[in-house]
C-alpha positions in Angstrom: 123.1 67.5 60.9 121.2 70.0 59.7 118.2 69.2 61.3 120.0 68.3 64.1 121.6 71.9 64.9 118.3 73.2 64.2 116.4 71.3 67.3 119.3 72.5 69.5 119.0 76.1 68.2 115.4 75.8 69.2 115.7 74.5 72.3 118.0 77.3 73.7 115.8 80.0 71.7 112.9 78.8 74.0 114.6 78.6 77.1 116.0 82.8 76.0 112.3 83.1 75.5 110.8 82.4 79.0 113.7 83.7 80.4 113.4 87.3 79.2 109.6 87.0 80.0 110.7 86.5 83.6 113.0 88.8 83.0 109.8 91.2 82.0 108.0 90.1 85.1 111.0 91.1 87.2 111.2 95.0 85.7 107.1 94.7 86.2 107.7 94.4 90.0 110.4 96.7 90.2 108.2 99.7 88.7 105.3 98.6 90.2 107.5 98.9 93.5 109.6 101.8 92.3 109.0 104.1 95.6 110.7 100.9 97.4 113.8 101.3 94.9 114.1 104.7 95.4 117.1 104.6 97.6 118.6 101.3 96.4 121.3 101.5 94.5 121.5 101.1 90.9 124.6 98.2 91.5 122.4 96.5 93.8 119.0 96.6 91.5 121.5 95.1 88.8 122.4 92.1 91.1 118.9 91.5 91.6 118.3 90.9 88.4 121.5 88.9 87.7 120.4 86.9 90.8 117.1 86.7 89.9 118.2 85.1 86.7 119.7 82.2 88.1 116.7 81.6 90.4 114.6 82.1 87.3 116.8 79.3 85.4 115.8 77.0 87.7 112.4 77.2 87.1 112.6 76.9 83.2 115.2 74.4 83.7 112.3 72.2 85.2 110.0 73.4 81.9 112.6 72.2 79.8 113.2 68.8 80.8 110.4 67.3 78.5 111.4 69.0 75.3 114.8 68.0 75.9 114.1 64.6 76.5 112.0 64.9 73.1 115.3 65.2 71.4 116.2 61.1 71.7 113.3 60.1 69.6 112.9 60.5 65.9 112.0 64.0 65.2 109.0 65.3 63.4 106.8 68.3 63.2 104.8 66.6 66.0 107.8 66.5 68.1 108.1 70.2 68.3 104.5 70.7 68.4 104.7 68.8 71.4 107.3 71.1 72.4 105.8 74.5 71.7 102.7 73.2 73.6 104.1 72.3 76.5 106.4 75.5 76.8 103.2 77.4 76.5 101.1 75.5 78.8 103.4 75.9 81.7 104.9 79.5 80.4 101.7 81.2 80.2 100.8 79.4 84.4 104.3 80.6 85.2 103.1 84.0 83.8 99.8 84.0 85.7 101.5 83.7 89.2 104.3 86.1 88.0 101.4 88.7 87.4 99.2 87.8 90.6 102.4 88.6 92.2 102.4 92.1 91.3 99.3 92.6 93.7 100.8 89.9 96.4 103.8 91.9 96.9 102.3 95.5 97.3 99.9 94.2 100.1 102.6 91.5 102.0 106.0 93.1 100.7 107.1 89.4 100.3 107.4 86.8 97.0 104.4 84.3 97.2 105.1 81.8 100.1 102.8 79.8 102.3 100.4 82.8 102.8 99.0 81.5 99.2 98.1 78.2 100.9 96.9 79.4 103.7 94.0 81.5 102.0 93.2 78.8 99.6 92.4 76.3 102.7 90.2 79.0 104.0 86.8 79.9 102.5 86.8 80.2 98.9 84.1 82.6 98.6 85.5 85.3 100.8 89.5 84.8 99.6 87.8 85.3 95.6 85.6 88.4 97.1 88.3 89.8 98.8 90.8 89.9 95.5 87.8 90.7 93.1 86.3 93.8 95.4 90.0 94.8 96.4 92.4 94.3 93.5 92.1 95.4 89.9 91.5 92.0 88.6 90.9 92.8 84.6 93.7 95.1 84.8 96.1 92.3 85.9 94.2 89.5 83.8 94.9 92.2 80.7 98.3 92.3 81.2 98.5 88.2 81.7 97.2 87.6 78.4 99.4 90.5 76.5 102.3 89.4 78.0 101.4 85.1 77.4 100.6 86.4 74.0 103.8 87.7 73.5 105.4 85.0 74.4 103.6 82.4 72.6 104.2 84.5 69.4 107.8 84.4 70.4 107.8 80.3 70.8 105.7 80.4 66.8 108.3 83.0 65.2 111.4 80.9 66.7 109.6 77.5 65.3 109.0 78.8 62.1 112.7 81.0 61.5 115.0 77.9 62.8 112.6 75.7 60.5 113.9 78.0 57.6 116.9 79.0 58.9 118.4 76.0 58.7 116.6 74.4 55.8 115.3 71.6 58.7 113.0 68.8 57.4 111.6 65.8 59.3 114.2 64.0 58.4 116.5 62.7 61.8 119.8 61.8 62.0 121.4 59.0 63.8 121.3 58.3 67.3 124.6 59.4 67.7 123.7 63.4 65.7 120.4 63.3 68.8 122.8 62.5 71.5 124.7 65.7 70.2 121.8 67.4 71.1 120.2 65.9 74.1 123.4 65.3 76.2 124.3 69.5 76.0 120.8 70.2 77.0 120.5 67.8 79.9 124.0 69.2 81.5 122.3 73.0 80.5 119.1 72.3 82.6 121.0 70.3 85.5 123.3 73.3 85.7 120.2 75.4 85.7 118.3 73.4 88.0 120.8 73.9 90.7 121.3 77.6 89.8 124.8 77.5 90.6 128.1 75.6 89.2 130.0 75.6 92.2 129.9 72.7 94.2 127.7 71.9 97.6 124.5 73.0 98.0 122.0 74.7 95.3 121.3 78.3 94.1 119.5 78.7 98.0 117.0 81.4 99.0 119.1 83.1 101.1 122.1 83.5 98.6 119.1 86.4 97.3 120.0 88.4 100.5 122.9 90.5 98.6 121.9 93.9 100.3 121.0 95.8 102.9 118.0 96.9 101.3 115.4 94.3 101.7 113.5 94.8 98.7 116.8 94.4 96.1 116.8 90.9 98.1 113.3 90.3 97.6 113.3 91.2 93.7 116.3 88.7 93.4 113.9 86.1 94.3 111.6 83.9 91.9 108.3 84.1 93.6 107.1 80.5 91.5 110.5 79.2 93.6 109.8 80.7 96.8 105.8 78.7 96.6 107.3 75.5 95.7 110.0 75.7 98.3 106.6 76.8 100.8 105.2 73.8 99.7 108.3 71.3 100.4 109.1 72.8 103.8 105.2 72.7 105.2 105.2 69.1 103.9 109.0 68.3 105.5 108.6 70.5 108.5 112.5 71.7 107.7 111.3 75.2 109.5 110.5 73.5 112.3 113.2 70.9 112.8 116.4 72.7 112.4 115.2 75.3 115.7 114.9 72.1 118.1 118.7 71.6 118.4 120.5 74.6 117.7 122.1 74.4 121.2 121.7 72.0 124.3 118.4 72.3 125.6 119.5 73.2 129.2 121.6 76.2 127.8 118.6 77.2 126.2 116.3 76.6 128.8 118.4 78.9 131.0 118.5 81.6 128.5 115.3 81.9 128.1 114.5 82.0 131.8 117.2 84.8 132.2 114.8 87.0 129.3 111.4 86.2 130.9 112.0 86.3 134.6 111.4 88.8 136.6 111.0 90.8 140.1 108.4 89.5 142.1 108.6 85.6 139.7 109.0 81.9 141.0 109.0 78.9 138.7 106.4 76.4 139.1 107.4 72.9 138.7 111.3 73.8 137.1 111.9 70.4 136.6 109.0 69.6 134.2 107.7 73.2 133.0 109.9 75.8 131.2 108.7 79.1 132.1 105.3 78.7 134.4 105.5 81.0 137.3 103.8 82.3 140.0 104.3 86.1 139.5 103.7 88.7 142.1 103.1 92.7 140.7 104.0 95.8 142.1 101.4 96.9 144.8 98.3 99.2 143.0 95.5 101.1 144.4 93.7 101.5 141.0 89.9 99.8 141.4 89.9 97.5 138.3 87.3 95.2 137.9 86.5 94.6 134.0 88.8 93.5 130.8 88.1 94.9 127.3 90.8 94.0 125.1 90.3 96.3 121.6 92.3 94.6 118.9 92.2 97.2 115.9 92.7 95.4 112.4 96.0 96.7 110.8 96.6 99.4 113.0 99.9 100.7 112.0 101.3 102.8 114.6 103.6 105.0 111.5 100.1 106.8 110.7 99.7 107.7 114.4 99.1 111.1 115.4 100.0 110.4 119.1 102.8 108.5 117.5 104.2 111.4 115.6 102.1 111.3 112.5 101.1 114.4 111.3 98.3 113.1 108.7 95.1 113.5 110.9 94.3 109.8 110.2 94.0 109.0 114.1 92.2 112.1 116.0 90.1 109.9 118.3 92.5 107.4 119.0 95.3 110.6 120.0 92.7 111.9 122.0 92.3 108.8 124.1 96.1 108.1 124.0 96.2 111.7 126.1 94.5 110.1 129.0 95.9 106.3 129.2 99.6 104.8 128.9 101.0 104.6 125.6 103.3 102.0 124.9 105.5 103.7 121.8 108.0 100.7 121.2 105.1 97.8 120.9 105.6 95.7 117.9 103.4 92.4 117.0 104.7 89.2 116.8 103.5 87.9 113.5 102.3 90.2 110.1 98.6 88.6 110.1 95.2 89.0 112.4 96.0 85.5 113.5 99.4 85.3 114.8 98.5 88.5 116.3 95.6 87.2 117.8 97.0 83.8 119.3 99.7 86.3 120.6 98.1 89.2 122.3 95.5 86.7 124.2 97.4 83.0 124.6 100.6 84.5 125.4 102.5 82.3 123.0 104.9 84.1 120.4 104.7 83.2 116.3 107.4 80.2 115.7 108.5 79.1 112.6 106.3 76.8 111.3 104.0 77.8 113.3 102.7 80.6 111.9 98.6 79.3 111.2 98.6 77.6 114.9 94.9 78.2 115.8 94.4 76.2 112.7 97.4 73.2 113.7 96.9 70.5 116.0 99.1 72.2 118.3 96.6 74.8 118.5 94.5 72.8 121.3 96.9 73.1 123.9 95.4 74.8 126.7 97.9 78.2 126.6 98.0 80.0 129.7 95.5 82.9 128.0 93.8 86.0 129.2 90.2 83.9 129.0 91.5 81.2 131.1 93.3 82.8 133.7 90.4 85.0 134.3 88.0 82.4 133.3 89.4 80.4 137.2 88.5 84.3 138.7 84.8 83.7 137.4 84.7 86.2 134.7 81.9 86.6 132.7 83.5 87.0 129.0 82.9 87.9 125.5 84.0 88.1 122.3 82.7 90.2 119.7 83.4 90.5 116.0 82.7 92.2 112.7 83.4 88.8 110.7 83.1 84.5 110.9 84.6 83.1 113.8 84.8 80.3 111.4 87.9 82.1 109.6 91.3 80.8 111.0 89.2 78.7 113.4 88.9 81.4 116.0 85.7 80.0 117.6 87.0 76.5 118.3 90.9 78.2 119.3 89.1 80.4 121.8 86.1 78.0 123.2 89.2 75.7 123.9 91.0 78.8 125.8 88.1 79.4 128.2 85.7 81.8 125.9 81.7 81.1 125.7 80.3 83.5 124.0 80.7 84.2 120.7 79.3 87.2 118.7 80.0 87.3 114.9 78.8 88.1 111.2 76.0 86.4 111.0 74.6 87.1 115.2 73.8 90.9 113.7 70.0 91.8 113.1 69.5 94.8 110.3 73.5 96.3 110.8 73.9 99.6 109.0 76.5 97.9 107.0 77.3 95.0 105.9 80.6 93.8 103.8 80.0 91.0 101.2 83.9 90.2 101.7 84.3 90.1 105.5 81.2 91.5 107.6 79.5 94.5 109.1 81.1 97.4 109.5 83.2 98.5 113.0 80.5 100.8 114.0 78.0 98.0 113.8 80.3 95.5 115.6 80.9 98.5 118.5 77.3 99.3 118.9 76.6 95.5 119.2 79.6 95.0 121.9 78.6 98.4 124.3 74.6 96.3 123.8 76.3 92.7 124.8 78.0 94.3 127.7 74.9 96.1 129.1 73.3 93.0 129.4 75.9 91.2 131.5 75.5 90.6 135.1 76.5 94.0 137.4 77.7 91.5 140.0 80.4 89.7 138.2 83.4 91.4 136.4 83.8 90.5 132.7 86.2 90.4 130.2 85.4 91.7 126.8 87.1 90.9 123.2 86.3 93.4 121.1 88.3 92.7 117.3 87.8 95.3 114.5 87.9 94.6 110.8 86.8 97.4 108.4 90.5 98.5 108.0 91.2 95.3 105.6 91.5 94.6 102.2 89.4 95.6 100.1 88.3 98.5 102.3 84.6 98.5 101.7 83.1 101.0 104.4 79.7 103.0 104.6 78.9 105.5 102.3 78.3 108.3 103.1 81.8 108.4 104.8 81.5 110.2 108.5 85.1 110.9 107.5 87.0 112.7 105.2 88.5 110.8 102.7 93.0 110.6 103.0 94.8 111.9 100.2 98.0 112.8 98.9 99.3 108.9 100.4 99.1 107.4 96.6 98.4 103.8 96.7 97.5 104.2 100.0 94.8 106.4 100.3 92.2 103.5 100.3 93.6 101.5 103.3 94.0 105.1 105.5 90.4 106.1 104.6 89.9 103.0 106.1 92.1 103.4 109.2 90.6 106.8 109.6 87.0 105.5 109.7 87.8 102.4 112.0 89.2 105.3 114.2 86.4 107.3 114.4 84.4 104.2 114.9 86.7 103.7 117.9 85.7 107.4 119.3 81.8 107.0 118.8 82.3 103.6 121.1 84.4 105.5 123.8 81.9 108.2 123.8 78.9 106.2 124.8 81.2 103.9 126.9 82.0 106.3 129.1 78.1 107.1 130.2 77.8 103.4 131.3 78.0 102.5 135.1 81.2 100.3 134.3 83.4 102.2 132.3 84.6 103.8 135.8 86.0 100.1 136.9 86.9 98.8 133.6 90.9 99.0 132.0 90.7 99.5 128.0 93.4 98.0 126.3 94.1 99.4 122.9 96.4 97.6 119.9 96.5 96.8 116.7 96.8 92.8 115.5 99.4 94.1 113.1 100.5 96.9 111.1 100.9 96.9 107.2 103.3 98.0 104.0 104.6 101.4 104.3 107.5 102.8 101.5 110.5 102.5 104.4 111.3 99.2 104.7 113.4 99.4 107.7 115.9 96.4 108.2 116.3 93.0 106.6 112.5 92.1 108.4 110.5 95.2 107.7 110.5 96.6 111.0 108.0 99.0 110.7 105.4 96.7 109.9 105.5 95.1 113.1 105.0 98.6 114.6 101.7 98.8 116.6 100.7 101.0 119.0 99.5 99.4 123.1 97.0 101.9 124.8 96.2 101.0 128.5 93.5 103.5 129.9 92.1 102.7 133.5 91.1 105.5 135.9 93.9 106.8 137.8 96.3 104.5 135.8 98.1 107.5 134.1 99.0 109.5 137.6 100.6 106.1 139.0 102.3 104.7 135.8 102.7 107.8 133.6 101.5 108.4 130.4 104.3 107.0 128.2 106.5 104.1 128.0 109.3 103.3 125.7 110.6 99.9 126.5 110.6 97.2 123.8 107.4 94.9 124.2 105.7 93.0 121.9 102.0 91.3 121.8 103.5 88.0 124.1 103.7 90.5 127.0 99.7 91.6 126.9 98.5 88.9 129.5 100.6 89.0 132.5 100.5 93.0 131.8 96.9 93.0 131.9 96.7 90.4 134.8 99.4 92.3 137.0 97.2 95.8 136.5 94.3 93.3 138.3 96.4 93.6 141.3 96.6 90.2 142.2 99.4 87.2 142.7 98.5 85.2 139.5 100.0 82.0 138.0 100.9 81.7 133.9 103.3 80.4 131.4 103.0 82.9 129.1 106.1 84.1 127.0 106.4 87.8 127.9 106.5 89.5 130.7 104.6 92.3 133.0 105.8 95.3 131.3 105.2 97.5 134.6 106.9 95.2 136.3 110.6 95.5 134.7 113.5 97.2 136.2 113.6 100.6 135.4 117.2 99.6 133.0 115.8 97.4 131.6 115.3 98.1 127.8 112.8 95.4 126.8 113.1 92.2 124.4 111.4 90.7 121.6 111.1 88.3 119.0 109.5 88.9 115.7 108.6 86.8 112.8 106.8 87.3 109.1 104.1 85.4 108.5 103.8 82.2 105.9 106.8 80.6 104.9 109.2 83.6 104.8 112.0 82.4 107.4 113.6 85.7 108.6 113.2 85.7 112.6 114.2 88.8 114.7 115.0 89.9 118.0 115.0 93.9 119.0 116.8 94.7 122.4 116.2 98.1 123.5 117.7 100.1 120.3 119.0 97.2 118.7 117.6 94.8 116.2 119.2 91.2 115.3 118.0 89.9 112.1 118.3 86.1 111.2 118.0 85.9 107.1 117.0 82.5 105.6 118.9 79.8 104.7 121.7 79.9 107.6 123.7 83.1 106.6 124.4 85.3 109.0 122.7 87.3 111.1 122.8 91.0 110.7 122.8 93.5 113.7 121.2 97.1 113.4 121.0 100.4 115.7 117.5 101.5 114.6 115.3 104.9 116.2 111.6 105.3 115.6 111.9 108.9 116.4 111.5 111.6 115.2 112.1 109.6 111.8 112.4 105.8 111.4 116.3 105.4 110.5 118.2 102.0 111.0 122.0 101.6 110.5 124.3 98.5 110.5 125.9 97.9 113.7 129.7 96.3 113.7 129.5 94.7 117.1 130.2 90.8 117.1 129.8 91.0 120.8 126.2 92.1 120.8 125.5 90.3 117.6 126.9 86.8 119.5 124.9 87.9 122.7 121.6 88.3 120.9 121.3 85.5 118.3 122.4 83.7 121.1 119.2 84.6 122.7 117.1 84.4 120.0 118.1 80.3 119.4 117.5 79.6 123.0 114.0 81.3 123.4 112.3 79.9 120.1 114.1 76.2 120.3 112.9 76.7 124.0 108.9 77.8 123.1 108.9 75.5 119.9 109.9 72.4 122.0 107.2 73.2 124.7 105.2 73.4 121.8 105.9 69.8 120.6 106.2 68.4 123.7 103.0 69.8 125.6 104.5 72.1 128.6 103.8 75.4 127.1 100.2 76.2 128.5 98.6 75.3 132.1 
């Protein structure tokens, strides 16, 4: 028996062991985090941890499994060095990822989730460039193997003390004495493996969501839990499913017509299509011939000067934001380049399980997009790019929208600088565009796709800087040097621009594809994140339409915008709407999402936001302001709350079903 209570000693000693070095990892995050905290609570930081516990016991429930199972056989000195061996193995991988997801979470402000997956299927070479030239790689690997080597010490001294402790020799009892071992430790690890002891479901992501601050919800989380659970719902499609019936298909159907209809809108084909529609725009007498969409890489409109920012990291963009329309309540869709791509140009939102579509097979429908509803006007087009169109599939996403011509990474001859991560620089990719669009024909109009990329991890610009560097912004300063010198980049193109015959005829539209991380994380989805700025500049634009607009609009609304400034009665089944085309009480709509696996969907309405958490608890209603200072406040209305979710069902089960079903393009 002696030996006996030994082994069980041991077991639970290892299983205390990896739990307070996850426990370790947790405070890690926290203080590598600790502006996020700043306002939390200190009641709500402790449930976090006690949360995060349970979601941490169900990760070394699954360690434990073998070494329990050990505990049936005859025990020897092998046994346990089976034991200590495989606790190490997997505690010191568990480690690694806890470590890697110091890094992960100050870039994404989310545990690890499909986004891992996502930049491993891409190319390997520039995913390993872009963590080795933008994180601090032996720092982190450092503090891997002090904190594995702590643990494994941990696993030797237990070993060793309950070996003497207890006087335990290799000696076993009978089977009955190892049953008094195993049969405790099984019901311990089931337990743990659930995370819970009540009855029903499992310990489930969602049951993390304890607060209203969304970072004491995240640091509740296990992020090895939240990758493995990314990894069961790509291969089940669980995101996906649950969205296609959460109300009868002709309620939502008529919902979603009600949010995307319009003045001057007739549905084409009712019976088979949901939303196509012949739309007719308010009369203009501006003289627009050309297109050039600018999509500026992480373009957070909370470091705007014309936004309110008083940092000086935008000077050329504010500048230009005095002559055009400014959009000051535009949000993106997704969190990444590529749902903010797929967006802004094929009109379709970012859907659960959807979130990497130019790289799913859904991503060959033929979306009723910018490129081919001007393609059928005979536009000349082009798309220009710092980086490989081979990343995310952009080339063979666009070609199949109506794009021919392609300009990226490796289509520049002796650039002034080139990234080894992602490309040349944006003054290269600029000077290369204002050159491609010289050479098109004077007698056709064009559209132009001009996508930035200098302002992305890690950050490598030209030295010498034209700019000043940004300080004072602490972990930040890197990624708004960056912003400021893909701004000035942005005013040396405008400058020449302006001296060629077609700038006079052309409408500029300004946006970022997403904005990034700032300390504030405003509502249960990280609101300002999604905050981008939309610049429209077209002479004579700002004396007809103003030069500031504050109605809620997101990236889905860019093409029938852009094709209602044209002038023309146009056809499209996009999933916005022409955002100088709304009745003036009309406060503006949209629906946001993260991107990867993270399941939190959104839907602001005017000064309103409606947050859906994971895992089916309910959603949360907000009153949130952008001005002067981003505040948000829970709202106690079950009426509005109703009203929106509501909305939010119909018009995702509505787009994800078109998606699935082939009726969401042209």
């Amino acid at each position: 028996m002696t030996t006996t209570f030994s082994n069980f000693i041991f077991i639970l000693g290892l299983i205390a062991i990896l739990l307070i070095s996850l426990t370790l990892m947790r405070l890690l995050l926290l203080l590598h985090n600790r502006e996020l905290a700043a306002s939390i609570p200190t009641t709500d930081i402790t449930r976090s941890f006690i949360t995060g516990c349970r979601f941490d016991m169900i990760i070394i429930g699954a360690i434990m499994l073998l070494p329990i199972i050990v505990q049936l056989f005859p025990q020897n000195s092998l046994s346990r060095s089976l034991s200590l061996f495989w606790c190490s193995l997997w505690g010191t991988v568990v480690l690694l990822l806890a470590v890697s997801e110091l890094e992960f979470y100050r870039q994404f402000h989310t545990r690890l989730n499909s986004l891992v997956f996502d930049y491993i299927k891409e190319d390997p070479k520039t995913v390993t460039s872009m963590i080795w030239n933008g994180c601090p790689v032996l720092r982190y690997l450092s503090l891997w193997v002090a904190v594995s080597t702590l643990m494994v010490a941990g696993f030797l001294l237990l070993n060793a003390q309950t070996s003497t402790i207890f006087n335990a020799t290799d000696h076993q009892g009978a089977s009955y004495q190892r049953l008094l071992v195993f049969l405790p430790l099984l019901s311990l690890a089931a337990i743990a493996c659930r995370g819970t002891l009540r009855s029903g479901p499992p310990l489930r992501w969602g049951d993390a969501y304890h607060s209203t601050h969304l970072f004491a919800n995240h640091l509740a989380l296990n992020g090895i839990y939240t990758l493995i659970k990314a990894l069961l719902d790509v291969k089940k499609q669980k995101g996906r499913k649950k969205w296609l019936s959460v109300m009868p298909k002709a309620a939502a159907l008529d919902k979603t017509r009600r949010l995307l209809l319009q003045e001057g809108d007739n549905l084409i084909e009712p019976g088979r299509l949901p939303v196509k529609r012949r739309h007719q725009p308010r009369s203009s007498n501006l003289k627009i011939k050309n297109v050039v969409v600018i999509m500026m890489e992480s373009f957070s409109a909370h470091h705007i000067g014309a936004l309110g920012n008083s940092s000086g990291i935008t000077p050329e963009f504010d500048r230009l934001a005095a002559k055009g329309l400014l959009f000051d309540h535009f949000f993106s869709n997704g969190t990444h380049t590529h749902q903010g791509i797929f967006a802004s140009l094929a009109g379709f939102p970012n859907l659960p399980g959807f979130e990497t579509l130019m790289q799913q097979a859904q991503g060959a429908t033929s979306f009723s997009g910018l490129a081919e509803l001007l393609r059928k006007r005979d536009y000349q087009n082009l798309y220009v790019y710092n980086g490989d169109f081979a990343w995310d599939n952009q080339e063979g996403f666009f070609r199949n929208q109506g794009m021919t011509e392609f300009i990226g990474r490796f289509d520049y001859d002796n650039p002034e600088f080139m990234d080894p991560t992602w490309g040349v620089s944006d003054n290269d990719m600029f000077n290369r565009a204002l050159l491609e669009m010289e050479k098109l024909s004077p007698n056709k109009p064009f559209f132009a796709i001009l996508q930035t990329l200098s302002n992305h991890l890690p950050f490598t610009i030209p030295e010498p800087l034209p700019v000043a560097k940004v300080e004072g912004h602490g972990s930040q300063d890197g990624h708004l040097t960056a912003m400021r010198y893909a701004d000035w980049a942005l005013g040396q193109f405008f400058a020449k621009a302006q001296e060629s015959p077609y700038f006079s005829e052309t409408l500029f539209v300004l946006l970022g594809d997403h904005g990034f991380c700032v300390p504030q994380q405003l509502t249960d989805i990280e609101l300002l994140r999604f905050h981008i700025p939309l610049l429209l500049l077209a002479p004579g634009l700002q004396e007809q339409f103003g030069s500031k607009r504050s109605i809620v609009s997101t990236q889905v609304d860019l093409v029938p915008t852009i094709m209602g400034l044209l002038g023309k009665p146009f056809e499209h089944h996009c999933w916005g709407r022409n955002l100088l085309n709304v009745a003036d009480d009309d406060p503006g709509f949209g629906i946001i999402k993260p991107s990867g696996s993270d399941p939190t969907v959104a839907m602001l309405r005017g000064d309103r936001i409606l947050v859906k958490p994971p895992d089916g608890r309910a959603a949360q209603l907000y009153n949130y302001q952008l001005y002067p200072h981003p505040t948000a406040q829970v709202y106690e209305n079950q009426t509005w709350a109703n009203e929106m979710e509501t909305a939010l069902k119909a018009y995702v089960q509505t787009a994800m079903d078109a998606l699935l079903t082939n009726r969401c393009g042209v």
